[in-house]
C-alpha positions as CSV (number, residue, x, y, z in Angstrom):
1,X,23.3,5.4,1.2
2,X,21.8,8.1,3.2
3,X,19.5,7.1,5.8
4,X,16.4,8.4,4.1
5,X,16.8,6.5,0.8
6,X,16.6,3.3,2.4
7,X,15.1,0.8,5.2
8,X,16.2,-2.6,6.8
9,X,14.3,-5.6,7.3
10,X,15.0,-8.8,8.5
11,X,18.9,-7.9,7.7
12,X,17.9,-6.6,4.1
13,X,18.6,-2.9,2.8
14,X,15.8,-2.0,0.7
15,X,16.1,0.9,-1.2
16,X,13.1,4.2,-1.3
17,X,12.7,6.5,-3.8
18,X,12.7,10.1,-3.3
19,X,9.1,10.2,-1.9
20,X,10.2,7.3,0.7
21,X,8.1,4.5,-1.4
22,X,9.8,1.4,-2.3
23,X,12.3,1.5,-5.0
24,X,11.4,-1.8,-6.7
25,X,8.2,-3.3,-5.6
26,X,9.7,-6.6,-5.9
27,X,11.4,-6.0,-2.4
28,X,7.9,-6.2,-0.9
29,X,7.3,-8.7,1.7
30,X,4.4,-8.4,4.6
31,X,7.5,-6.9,6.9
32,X,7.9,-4.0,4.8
33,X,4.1,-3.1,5.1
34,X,4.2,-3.8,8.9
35,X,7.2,-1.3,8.8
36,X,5.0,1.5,7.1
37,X,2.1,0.8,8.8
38,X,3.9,1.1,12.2
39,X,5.7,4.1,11.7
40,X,2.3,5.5,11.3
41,X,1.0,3.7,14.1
42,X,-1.5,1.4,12.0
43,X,-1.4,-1.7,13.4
44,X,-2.7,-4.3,10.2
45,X,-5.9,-6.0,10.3
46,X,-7.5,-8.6,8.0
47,X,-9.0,-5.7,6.3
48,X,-6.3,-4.1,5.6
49,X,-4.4,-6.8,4.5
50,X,-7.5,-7.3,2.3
51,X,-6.6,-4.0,0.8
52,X,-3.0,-4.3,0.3
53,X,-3.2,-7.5,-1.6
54,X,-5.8,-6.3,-4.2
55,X,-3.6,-4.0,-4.7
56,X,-0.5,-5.3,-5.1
57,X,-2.2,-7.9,-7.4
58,X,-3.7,-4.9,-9.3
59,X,-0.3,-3.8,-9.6
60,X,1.2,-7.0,-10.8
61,X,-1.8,-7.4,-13.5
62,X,-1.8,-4.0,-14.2
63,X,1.2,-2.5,-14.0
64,X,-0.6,0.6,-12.5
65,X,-1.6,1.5,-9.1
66,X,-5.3,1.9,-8.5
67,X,-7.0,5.2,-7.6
68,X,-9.3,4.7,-4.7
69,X,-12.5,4.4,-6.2
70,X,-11.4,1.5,-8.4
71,X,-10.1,0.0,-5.4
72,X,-13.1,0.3,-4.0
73,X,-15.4,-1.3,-7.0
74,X,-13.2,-3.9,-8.2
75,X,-12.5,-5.1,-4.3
76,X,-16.4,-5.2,-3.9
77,X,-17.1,-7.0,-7.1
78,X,-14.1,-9.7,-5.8
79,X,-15.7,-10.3,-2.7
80,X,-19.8,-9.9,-3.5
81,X,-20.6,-7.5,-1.1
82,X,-20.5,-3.9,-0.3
83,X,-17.8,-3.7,2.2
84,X,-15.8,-1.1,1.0
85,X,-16.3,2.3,0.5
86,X,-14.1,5.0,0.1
87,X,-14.8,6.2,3.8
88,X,-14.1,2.7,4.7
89,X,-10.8,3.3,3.3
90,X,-10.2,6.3,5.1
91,X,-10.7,4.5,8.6
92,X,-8.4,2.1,7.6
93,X,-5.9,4.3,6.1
94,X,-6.0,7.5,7.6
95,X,-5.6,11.0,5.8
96,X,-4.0,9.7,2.4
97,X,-5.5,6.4,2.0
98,X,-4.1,5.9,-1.5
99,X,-0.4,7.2,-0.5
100,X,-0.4,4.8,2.6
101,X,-2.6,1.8,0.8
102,X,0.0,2.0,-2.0
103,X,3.2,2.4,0.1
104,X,2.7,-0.7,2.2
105,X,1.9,-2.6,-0.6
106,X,5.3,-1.9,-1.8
107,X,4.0,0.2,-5.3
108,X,4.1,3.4,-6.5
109,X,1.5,5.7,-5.8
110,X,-1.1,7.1,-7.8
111,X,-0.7,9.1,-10.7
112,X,-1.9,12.4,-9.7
113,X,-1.4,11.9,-5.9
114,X,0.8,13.7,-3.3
C-alpha cells in the first residue's frame, strides 16, 4: 500500500480512495473523524459532532451523502430550531464544508463536489 491510500488508527489500516476519503464507510469510528479533522486543525465540538452524525445516518438511510442545504433543513427540522444555516456550516467546516462534513463522517462526498 502506498502511504496515501491509506491511514492507521488505533493499530487498524484503513484504506482511502483516490480523493483520500474512506474506502468503505464501515471503517468509520469517531477516531477517524478526529484524524481528518486534526489534520486540518479542526478540533470537534458538540456541533460538529451534531453534524457528522446526521450525516452519517443520512448516509446509512439513504445511501447518499447530503448536499449542504439538505443538511441544513433536515438537521433543523430534527432538532426544532433554526440553528443551522449554511454559514453556520462554513464556520464549522471551513472552505469545503460538504468535502470535510462528509470525509469525517467516513462517506463519500457529494455528487457534484470537488
Amino acid at each position: 500500500m502506498d502511504a496515501n491510500d491509506h491511514i492507521t488508527i488505533s493499530g487498524k489500516t484503513i484504506e482511502l480512495d483516490a480523493d483520500g476519503f474512506l474506502a468503505n464507510p464501515d471503517d468509520w469510528s469517531p477516531q477517524v473523524a478526529e484524524y481528518f479533522s486534526a489534520a486540518d486543525d479542526i478540533l470537534l465540538t458538540d456541533e460538529h459532532w451534531q453534524v457528522i452524525r446526521f450525516v452519517r445516518d443520512y448516509y446509512r438511510i439513504f445511501n447518499i451523502s447530503p448536499m449542504p442545504k439538505v443538511i441544513v433543513i433536515r438537521l433543523n427540522r430534527q432538532l426544532g430550531s433554526e440553528r443551522y444555516s449554511i454559514k453556520v456550516l462554513y464556520s464549522l467546516f471551513p472552505e469545503k464544508p460538504a468535502r470535510r462534513i462528509c470525509k469525517y463522517a467516513g462517506i463519500p462526498q457529494p455528487a457534484g463536489c470537488t
